[in-house]
C-alpha positions as CSV (number, residue, x, y, z in Angstrom):
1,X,0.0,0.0,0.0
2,X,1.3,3.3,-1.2
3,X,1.1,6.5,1.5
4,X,0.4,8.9,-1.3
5,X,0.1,9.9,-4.5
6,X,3.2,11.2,-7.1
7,X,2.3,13.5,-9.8
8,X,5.2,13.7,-12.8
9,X,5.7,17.5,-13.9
10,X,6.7,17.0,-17.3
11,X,3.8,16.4,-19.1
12,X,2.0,19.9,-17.4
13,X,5.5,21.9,-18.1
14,X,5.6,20.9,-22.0
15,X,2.6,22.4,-22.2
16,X,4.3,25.8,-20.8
17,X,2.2,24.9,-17.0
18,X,4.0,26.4,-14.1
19,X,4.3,26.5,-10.4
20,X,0.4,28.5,-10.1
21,X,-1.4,25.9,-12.5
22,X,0.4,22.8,-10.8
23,X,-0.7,24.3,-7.4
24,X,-4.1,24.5,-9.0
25,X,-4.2,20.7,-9.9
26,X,-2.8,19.5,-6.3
27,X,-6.2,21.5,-5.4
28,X,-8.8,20.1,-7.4
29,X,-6.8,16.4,-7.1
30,X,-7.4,16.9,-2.7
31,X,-11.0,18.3,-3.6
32,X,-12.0,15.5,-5.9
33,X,-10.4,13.1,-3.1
34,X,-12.0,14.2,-0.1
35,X,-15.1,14.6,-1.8
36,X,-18.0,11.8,-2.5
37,X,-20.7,14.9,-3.8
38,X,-21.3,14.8,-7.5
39,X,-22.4,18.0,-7.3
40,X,-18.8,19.2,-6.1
41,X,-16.9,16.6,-8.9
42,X,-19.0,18.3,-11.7
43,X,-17.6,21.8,-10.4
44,X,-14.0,20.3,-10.4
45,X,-14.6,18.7,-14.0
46,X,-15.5,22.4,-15.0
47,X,-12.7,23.7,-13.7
48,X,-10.7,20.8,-15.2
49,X,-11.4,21.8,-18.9
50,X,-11.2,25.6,-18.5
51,X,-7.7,25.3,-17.0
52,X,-7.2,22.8,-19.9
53,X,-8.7,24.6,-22.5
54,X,-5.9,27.6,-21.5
55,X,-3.0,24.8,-22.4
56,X,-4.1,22.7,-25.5
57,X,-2.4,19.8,-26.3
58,X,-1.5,20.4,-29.9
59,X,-2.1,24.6,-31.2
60,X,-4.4,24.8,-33.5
């Protein structure tokens, strides 16, 4: 059994994510966790794709 959870930093920095946005995903990753309300994970989902939608994947 692991005592925690390790989240890799390359992926979020190659798409030009710093220290604010990774401190935003350690946020919504805790929320998500401590939370069993679907009410709260549709929020975080929201909040998912707009933070996403600032750092696409391949630029149009």
């Amino acid at each position: 059994m692991t005592s925690g959870i390790r989240v890799g930093t390359p992926a979020t920095t190659t798409q030009g994510m710093g220290t604010p946005e990774m401190k935003t995903i350690a946020s919504l990753i805790a929320r998500a966790i401590k939370s069993d309300d679907a009410t709260v994970h549709a929020g975080i989902k929201s909040e998912v794709h707009a933070l996403t939608a600032k750092f696409p994947i391949y630029e149009a």
